[in-house]
Backbone as CSV, one residue per row, in Angstrom:
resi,resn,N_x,N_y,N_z,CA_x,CA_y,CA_z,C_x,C_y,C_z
1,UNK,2.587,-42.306,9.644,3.748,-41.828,8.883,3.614,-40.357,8.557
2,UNK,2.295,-40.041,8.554,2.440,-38.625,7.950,2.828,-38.094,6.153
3,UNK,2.355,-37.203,6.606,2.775,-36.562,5.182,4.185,-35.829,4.897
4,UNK,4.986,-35.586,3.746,6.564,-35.780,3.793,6.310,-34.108,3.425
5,UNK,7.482,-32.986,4.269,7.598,-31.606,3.501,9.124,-32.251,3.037
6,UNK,8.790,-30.874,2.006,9.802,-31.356,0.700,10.701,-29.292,1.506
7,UNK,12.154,-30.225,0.741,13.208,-28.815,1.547,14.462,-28.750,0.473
8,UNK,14.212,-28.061,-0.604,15.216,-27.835,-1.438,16.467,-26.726,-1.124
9,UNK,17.444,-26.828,-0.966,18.320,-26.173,-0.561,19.093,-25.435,-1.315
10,UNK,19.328,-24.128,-1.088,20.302,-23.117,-2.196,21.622,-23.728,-2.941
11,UNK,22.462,-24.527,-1.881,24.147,-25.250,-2.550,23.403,-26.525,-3.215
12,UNK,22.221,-27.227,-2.569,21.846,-28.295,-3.653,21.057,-28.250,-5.149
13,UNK,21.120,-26.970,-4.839,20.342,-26.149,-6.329,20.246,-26.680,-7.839
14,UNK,21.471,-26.455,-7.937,21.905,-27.150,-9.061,21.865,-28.423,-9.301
15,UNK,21.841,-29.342,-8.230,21.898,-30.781,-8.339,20.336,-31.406,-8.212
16,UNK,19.928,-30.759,-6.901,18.547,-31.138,-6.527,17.353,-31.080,-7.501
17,UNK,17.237,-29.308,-8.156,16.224,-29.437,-8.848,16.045,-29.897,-10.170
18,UNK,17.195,-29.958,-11.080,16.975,-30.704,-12.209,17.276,-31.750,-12.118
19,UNK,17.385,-32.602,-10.674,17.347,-34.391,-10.577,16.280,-34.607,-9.460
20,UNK,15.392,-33.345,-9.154,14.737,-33.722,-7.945,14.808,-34.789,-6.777
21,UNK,16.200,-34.187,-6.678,16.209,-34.480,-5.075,15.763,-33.801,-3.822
22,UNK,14.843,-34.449,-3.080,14.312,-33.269,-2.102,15.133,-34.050,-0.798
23,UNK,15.311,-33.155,0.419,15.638,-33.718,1.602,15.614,-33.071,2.295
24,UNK,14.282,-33.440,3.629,13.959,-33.241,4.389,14.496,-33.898,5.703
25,UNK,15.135,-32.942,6.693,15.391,-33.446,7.948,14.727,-32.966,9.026
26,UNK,13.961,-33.634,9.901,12.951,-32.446,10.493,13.433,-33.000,11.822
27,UNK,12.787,-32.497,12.851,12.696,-32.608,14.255,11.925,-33.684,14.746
28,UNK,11.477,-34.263,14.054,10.684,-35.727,14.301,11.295,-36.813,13.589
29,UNK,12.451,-36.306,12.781,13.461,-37.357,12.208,13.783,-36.769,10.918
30,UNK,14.346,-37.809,10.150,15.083,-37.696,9.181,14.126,-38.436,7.726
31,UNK,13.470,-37.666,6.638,12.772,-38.440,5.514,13.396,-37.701,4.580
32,UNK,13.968,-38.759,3.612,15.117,-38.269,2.039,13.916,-38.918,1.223
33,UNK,13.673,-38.107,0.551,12.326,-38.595,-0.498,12.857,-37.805,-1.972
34,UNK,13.379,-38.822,-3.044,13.854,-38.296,-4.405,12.159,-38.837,-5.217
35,UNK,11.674,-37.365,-6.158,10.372,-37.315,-6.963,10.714,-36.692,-8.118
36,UNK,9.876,-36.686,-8.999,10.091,-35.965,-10.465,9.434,-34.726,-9.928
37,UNK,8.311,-34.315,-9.450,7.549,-33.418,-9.901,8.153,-32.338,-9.092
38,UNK,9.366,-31.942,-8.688,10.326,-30.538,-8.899,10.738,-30.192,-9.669
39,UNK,11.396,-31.141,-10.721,11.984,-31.276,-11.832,11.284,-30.926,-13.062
40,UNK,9.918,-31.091,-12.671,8.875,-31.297,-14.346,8.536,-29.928,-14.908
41,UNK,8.604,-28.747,-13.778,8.059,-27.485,-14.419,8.608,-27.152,-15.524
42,UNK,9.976,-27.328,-15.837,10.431,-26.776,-16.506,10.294,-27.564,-17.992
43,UNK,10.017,-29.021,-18.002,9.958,-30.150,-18.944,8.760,-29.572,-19.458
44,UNK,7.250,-29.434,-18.675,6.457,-29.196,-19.160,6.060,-27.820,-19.930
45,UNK,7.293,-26.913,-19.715,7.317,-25.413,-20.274,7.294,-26.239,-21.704
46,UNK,8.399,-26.800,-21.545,9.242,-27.288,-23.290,7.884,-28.245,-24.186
47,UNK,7.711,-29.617,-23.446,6.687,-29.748,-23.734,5.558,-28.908,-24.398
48,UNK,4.739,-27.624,-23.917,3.599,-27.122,-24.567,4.166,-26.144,-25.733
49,UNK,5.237,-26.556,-25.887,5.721,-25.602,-27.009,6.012,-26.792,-28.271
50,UNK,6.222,-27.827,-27.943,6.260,-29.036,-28.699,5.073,-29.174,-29.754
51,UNK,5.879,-29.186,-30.842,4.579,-29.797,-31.568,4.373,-31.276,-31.744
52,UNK,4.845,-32.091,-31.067,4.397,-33.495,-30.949,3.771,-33.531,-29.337
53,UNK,2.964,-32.512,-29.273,2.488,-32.350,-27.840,1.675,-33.665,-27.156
54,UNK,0.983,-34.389,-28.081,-0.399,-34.982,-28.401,0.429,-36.532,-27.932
55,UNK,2.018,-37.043,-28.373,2.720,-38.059,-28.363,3.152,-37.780,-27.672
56,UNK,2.961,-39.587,-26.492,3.544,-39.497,-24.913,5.197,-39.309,-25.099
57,UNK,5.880,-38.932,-23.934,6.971,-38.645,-24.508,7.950,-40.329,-24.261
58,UNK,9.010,-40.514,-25.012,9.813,-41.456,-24.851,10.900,-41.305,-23.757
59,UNK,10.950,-40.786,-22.965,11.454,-40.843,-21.571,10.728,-41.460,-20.486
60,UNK,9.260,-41.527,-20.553,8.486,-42.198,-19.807,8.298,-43.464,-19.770
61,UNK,8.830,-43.900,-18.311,8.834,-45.518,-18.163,7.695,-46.198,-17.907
62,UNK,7.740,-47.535,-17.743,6.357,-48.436,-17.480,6.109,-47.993,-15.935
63,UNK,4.553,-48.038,-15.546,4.637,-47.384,-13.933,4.290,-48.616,-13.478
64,UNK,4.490,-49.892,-13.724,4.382,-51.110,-13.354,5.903,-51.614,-12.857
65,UNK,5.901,-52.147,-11.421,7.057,-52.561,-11.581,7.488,-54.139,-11.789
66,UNK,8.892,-54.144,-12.288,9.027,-55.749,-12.986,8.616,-56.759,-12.256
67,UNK,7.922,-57.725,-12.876,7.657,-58.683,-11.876,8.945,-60.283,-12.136
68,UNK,9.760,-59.842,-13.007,10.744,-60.819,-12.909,11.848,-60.743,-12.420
69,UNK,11.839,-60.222,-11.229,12.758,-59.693,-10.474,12.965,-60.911,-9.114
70,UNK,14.238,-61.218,-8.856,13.628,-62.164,-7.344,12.835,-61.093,-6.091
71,UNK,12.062,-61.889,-5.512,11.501,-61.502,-4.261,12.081,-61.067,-3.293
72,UNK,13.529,-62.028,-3.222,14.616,-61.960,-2.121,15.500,-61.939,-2.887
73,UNK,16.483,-60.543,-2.752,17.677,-60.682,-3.938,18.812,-60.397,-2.820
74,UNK,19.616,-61.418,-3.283,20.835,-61.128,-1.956,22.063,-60.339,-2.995
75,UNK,22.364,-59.205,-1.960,23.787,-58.402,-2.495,24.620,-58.891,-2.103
76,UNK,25.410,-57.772,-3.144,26.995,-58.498,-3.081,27.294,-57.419,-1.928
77,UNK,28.114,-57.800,-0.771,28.241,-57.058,0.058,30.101,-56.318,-0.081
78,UNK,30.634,-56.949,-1.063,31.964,-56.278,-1.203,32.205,-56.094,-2.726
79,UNK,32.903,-55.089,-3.170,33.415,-55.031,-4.681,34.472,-55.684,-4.950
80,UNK,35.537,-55.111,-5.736,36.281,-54.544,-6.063,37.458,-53.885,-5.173
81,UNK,37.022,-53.009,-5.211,37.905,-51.297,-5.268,37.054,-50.399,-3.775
82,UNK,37.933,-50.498,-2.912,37.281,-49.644,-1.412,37.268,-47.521,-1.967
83,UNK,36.846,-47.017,-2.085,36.925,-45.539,-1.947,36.514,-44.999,-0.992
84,UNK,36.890,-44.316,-0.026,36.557,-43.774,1.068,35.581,-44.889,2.030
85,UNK,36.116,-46.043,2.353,34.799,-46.616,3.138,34.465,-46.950,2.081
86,UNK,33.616,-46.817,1.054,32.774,-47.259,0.350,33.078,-48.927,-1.042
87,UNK,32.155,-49.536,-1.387,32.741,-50.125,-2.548,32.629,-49.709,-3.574
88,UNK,33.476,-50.316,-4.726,33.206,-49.789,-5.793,33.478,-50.863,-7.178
89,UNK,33.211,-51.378,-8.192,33.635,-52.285,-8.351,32.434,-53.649,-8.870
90,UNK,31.468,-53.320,-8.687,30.314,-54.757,-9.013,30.114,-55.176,-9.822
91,UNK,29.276,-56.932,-9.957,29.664,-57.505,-11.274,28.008,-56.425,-12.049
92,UNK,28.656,-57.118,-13.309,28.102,-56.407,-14.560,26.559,-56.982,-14.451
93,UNK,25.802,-57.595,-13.737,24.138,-58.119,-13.921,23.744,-57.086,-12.990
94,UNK,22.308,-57.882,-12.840,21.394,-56.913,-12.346,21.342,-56.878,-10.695
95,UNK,22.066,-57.982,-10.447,22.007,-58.240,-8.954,23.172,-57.002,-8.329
96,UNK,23.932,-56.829,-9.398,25.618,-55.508,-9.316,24.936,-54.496,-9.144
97,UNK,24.137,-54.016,-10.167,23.605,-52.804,-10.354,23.003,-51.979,-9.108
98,UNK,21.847,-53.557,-8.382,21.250,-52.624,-7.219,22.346,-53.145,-6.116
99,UNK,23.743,-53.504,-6.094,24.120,-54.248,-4.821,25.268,-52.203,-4.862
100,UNK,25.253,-52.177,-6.017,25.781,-50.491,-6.461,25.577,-49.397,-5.998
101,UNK,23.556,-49.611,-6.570,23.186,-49.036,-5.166,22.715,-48.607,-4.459
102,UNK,22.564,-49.644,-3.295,22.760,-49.516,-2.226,23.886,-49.243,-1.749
103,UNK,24.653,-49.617,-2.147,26.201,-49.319,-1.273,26.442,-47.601,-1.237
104,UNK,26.338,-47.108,-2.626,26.684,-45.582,-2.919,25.794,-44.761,-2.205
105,UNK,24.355,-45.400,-2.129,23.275,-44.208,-1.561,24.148,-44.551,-0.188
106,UNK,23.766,-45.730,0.154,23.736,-45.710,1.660,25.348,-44.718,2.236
107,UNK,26.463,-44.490,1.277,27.087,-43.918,1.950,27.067,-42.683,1.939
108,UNK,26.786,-42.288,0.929,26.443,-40.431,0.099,25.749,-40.201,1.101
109,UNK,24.525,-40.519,0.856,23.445,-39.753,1.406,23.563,-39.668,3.243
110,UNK,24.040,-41.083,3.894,24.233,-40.467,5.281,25.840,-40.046,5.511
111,UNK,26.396,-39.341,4.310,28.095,-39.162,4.659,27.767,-37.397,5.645
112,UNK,28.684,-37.569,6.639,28.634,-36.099,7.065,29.641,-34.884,6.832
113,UNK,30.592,-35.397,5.878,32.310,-34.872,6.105,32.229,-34.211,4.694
114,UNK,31.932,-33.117,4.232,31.808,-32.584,2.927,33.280,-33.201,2.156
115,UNK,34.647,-33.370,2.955,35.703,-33.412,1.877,35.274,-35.162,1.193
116,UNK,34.468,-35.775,2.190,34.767,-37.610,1.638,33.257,-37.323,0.749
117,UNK,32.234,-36.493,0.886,31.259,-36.284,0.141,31.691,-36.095,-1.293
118,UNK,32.955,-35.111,-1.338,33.141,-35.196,-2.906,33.714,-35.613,-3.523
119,UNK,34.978,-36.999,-2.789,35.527,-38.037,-3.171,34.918,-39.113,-3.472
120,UNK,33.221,-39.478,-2.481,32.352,-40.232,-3.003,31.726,-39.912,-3.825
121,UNK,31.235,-38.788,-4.365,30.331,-37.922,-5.514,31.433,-38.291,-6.844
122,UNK,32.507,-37.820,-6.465,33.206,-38.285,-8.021,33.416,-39.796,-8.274
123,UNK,33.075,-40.652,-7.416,33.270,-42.520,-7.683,31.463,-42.649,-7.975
124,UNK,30.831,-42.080,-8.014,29.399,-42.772,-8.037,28.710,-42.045,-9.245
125,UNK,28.911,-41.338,-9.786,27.906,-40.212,-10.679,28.663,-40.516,-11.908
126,UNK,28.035,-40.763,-13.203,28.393,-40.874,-14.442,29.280,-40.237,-14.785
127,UNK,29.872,-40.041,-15.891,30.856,-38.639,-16.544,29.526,-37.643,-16.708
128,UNK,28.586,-37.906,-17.565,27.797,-37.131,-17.922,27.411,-36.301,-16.660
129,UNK,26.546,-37.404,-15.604,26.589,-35.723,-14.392,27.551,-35.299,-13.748
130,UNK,28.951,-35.652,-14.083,30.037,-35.288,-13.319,30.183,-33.804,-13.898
131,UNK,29.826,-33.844,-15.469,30.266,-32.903,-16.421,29.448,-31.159,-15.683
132,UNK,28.601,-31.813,-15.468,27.216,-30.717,-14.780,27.294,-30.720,-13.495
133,UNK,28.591,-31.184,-12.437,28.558,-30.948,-11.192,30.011,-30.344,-10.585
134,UNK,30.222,-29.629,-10.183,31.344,-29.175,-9.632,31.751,-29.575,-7.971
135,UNK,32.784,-29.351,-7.718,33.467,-29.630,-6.053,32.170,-29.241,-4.966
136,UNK,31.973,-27.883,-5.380,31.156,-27.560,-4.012,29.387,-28.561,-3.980
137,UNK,29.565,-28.804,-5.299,28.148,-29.633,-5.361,28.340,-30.788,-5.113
138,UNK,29.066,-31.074,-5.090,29.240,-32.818,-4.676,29.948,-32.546,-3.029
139,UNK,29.902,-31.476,-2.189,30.181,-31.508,-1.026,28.891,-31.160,-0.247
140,UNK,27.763,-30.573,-1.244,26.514,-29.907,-0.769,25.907,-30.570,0.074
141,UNK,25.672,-31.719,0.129,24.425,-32.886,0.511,24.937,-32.688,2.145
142,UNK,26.383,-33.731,2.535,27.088,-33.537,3.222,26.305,-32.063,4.542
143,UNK,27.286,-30.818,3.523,26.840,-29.885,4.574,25.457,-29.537,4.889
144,UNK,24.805,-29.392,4.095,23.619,-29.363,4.499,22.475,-30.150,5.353
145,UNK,23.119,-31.580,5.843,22.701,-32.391,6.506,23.408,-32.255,7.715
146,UNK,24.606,-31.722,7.793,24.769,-31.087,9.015,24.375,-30.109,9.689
147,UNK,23.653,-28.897,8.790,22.925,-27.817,9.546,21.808,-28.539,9.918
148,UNK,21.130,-29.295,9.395,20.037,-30.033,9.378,19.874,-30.761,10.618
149,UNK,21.086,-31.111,11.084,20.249,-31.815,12.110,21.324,-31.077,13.410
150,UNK,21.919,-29.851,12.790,22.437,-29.228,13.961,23.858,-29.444,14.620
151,UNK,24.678,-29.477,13.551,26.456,-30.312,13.578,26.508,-28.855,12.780
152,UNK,27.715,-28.169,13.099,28.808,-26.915,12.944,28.879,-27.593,11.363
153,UNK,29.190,-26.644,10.573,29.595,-26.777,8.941,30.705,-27.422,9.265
154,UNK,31.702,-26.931,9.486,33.095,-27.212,10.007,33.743,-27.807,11.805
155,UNK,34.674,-28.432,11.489,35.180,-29.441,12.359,34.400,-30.850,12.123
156,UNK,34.608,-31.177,13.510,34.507,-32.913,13.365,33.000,-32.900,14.067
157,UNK,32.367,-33.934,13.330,30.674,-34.199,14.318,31.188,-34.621,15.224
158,UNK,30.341,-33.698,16.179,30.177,-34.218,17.911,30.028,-35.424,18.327
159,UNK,31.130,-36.393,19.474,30.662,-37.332,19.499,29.038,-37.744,19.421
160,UNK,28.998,-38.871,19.355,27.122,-38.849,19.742,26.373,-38.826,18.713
161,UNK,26.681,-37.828,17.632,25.625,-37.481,16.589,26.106,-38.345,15.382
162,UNK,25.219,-38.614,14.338,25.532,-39.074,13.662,23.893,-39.692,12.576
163,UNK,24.638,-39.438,11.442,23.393,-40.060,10.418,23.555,-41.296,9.680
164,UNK,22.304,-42.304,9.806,22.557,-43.797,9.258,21.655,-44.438,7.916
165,UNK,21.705,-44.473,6.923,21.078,-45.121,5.990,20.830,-46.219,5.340
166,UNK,19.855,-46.916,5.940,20.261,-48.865,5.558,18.794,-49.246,4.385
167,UNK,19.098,-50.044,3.695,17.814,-49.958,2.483,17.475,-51.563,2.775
168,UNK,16.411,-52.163,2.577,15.739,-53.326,3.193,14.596,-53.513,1.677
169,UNK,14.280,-52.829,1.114,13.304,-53.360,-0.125,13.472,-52.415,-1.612
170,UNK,13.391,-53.549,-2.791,13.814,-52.678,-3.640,12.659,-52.403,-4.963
171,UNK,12.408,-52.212,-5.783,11.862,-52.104,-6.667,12.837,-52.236,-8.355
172,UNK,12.428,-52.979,-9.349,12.525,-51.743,-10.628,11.997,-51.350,-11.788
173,UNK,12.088,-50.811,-12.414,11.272,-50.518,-13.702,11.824,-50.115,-15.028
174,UNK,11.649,-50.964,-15.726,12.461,-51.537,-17.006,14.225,-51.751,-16.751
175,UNK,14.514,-52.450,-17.067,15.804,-52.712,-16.740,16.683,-53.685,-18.254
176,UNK,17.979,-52.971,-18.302,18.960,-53.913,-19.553,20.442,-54.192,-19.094
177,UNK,20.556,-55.041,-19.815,21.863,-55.474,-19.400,22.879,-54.277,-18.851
178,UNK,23.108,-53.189,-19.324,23.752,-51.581,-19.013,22.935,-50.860,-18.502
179,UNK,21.506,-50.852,-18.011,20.924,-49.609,-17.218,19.562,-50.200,-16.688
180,UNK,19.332,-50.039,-15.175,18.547,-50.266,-14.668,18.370,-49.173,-13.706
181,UNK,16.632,-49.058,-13.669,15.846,-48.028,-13.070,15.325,-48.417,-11.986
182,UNK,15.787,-48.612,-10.902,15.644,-49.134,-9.037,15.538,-48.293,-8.564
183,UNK,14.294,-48.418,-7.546,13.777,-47.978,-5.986,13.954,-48.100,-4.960
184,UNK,14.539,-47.718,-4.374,15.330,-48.259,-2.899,14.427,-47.612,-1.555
185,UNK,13.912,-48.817,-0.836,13.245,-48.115,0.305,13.831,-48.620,1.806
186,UNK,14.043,-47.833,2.350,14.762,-48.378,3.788,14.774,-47.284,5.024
187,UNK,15.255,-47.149,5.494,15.590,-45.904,7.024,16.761,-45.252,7.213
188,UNK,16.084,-44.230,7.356,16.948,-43.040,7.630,17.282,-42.908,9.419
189,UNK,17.776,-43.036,9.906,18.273,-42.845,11.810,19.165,-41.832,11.877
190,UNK,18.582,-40.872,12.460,19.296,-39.545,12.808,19.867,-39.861,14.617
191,UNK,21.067,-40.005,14.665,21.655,-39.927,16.461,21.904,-38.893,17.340
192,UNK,21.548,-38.326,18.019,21.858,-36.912,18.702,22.593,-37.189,19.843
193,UNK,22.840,-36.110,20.385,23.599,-36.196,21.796,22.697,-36.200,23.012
194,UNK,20.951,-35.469,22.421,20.131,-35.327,23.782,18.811,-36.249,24.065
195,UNK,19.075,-37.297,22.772,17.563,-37.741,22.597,17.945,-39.623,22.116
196,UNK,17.009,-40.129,21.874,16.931,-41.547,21.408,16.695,-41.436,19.920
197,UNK,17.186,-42.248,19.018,17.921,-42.024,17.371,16.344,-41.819,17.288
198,UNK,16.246,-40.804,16.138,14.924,-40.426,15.163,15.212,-41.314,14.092
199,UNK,13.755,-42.417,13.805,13.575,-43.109,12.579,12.932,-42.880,11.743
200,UNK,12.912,-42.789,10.060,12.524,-42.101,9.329,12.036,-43.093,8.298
201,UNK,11.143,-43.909,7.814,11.416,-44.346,6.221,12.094,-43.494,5.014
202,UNK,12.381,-43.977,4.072,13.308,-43.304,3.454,13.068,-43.850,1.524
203,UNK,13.063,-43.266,0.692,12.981,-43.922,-0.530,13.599,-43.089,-1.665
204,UNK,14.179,-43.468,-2.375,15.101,-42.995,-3.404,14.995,-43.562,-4.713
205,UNK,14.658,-43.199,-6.277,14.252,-43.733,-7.261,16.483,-43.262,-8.118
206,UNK,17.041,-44.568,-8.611,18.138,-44.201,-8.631,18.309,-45.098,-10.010
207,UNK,19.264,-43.984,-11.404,19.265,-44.671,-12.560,21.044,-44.917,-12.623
208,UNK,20.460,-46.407,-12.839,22.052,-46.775,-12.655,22.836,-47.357,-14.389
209,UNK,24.190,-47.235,-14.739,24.448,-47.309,-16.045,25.737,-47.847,-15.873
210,UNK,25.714,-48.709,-16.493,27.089,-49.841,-17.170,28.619,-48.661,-17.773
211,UNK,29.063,-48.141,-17.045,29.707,-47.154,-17.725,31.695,-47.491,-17.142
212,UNK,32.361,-47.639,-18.289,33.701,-47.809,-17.682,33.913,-48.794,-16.853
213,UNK,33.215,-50.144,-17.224,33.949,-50.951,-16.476,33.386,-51.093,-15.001
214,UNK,32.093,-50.199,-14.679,31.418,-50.107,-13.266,30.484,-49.677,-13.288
215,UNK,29.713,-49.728,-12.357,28.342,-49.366,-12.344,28.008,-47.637,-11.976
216,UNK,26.856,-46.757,-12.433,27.360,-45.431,-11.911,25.821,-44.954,-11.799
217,UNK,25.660,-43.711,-11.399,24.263,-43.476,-10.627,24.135,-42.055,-12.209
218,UNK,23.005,-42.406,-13.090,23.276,-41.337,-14.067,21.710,-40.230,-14.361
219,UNK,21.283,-40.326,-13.188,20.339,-39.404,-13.057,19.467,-40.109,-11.493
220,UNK,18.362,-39.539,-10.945,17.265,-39.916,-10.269,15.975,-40.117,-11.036
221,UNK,15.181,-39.134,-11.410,13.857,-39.297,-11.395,13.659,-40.621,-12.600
222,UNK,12.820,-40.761,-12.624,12.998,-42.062,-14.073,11.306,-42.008,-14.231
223,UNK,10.705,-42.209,-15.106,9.602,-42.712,-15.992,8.215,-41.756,-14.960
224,UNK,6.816,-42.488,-15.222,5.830,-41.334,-14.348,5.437,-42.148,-13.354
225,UNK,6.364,-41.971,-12.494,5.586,-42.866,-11.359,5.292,-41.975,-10.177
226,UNK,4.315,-42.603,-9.103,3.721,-41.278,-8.175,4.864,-41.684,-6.735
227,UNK,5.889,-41.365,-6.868,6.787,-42.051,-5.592,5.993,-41.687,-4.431
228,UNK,5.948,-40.684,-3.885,5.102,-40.607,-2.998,3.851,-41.596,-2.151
229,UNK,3.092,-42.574,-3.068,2.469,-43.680,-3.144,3.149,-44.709,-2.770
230,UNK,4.294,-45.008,-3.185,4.880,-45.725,-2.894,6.011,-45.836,-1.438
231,UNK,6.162,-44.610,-0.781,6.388,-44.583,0.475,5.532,-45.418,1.905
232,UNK,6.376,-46.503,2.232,5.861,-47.266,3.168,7.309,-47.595,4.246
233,UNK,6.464,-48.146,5.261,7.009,-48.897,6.185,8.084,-50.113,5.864
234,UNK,9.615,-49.781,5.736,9.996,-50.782,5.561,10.072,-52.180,5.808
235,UNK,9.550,-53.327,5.246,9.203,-54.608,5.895,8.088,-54.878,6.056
236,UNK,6.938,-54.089,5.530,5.141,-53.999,6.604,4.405,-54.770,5.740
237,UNK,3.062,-54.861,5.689,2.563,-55.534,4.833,2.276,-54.579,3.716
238,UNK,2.324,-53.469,4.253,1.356,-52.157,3.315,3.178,-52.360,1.878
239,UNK,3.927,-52.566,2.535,5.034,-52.395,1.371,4.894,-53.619,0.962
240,UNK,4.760,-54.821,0.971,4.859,-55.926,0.722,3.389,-55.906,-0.278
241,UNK,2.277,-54.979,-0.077,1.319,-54.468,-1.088,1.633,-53.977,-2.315
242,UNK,2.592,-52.969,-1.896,2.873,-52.052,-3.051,3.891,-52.422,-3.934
243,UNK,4.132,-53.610,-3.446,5.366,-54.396,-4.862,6.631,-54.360,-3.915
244,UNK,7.273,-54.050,-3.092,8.655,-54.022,-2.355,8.872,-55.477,-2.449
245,UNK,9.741,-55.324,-2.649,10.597,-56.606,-2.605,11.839,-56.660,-1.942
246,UNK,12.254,-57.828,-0.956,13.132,-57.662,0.090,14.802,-57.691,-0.670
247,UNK,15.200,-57.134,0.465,17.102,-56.751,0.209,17.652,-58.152,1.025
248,UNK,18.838,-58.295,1.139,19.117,-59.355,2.272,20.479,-59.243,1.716
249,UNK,21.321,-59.550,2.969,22.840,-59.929,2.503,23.384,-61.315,3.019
């Protein structure tokens, strides 16, 4: 598998580094790896100025993940409410939350069309990070995954090419009736016009919140966990080690 480079991007600026999202698309494929520790420099500025320096902080989650979770959790494979392709719409438990998403990553993250990027960015992201994200940031991901793997900013992707995101094992850590903290690990497949699809594992730590009647994505990084460690082979034994627990529809 190798070791993952991390590729923060100027238009994802604003979004990426205070939710540490990193995304890397390389020439040997495609690895989307979301971590805290882009995010922390600046926490830990605030931190040593704290005078409750000494007390862990209360943002930090259990680095254990739940073990009352099913093994095999089957999603809901339709909502509600269609938005661009996508669903929207899931019931209010815990089985909604991650059936949420999966559905939202899997379309965000491999969407290539910046205008449906920010029609899906405004159905998936809380009010709260909506408040802190503007048009061109919720079209960012989008374009930048098109320079990335070599598709024109503008016009239509070339037949042929194309990016795919499917999630197969999940994780979570602490979870309530309104907000649960899930790990989503699955593959990234990059399609070209000159080569055979590049496969990537892929893992995303995603905080999801009971908000309006639907489920909504209201930050990434969550509690101290070493994600990185937790990057495996979707399906392998080495994930089936590290606590993954299967998706299924």
């Amino acid at each position: 598998m190798g070791h993952n480079a991390f590729l923060a991007r100027s238009r994802w600026s604003r979004l990426a580094a205070p939710l540490a999202v990193l995304i890397v698309l390389a020439l040997a494929g495609i690895a989307i790896f979301a971590a805290t520790r882009s995010g922390n420099d600046s926490d830990a500025a605030v931190e040593k100025e704290s005078p409750s320096d000494a007390e862990p902080s209360a943002e930090l989650g259990p680095v254990e993940p739940d073990g009352d979770v099913p093994e095999v959790l089957v999603l809901d494979t339709v909502g509600t409410q269609l938005v661009s392709g996508m669903w929207t719409g899931f019931d209010h438990n815990l089985t909604g939350a991650i059936s949420a998403g999966v559905e939202y990553w899997s379309a965000y993250s491999a969407n290539l069309e910046p205008d449906r990027g920010e029609e899906l960015g405004a159905a998936i992201y809380s009010g709260g990070m909506l408040a802190d994200l503007d048009a061109e940031e919720l079209r960012a991901l989008a374009i930048d995954s098109r320079e990335s793997i070599g598709i024109p900013v503008e016009g239509e992707v070339p037949k042929g090419m194309d990016l795919n995101v499917a999630f197969s094992n999940y994780q979570t850590y602490g979870y309530e009736a309104d907000r649960v903290n899930v790990l989503l690990l699955g593959e990234a497949t990059v399609y070209t016009d000159d080569g055979a699809p590049q496969v990537s594992p892929v893992l995303y730590p995603l905080v999801m919140v009971w908000e309006s009647g639907d489920w909504k994505i209201d930050g990434f990084p969550f509690g101290d966990l070493d994600y990185d460690a937790l990057l495996a082979e979707p399906g392998s034994l080495e994930a089936t080690e590290l606590g993954w627990n299967r998706l299924t529809r």
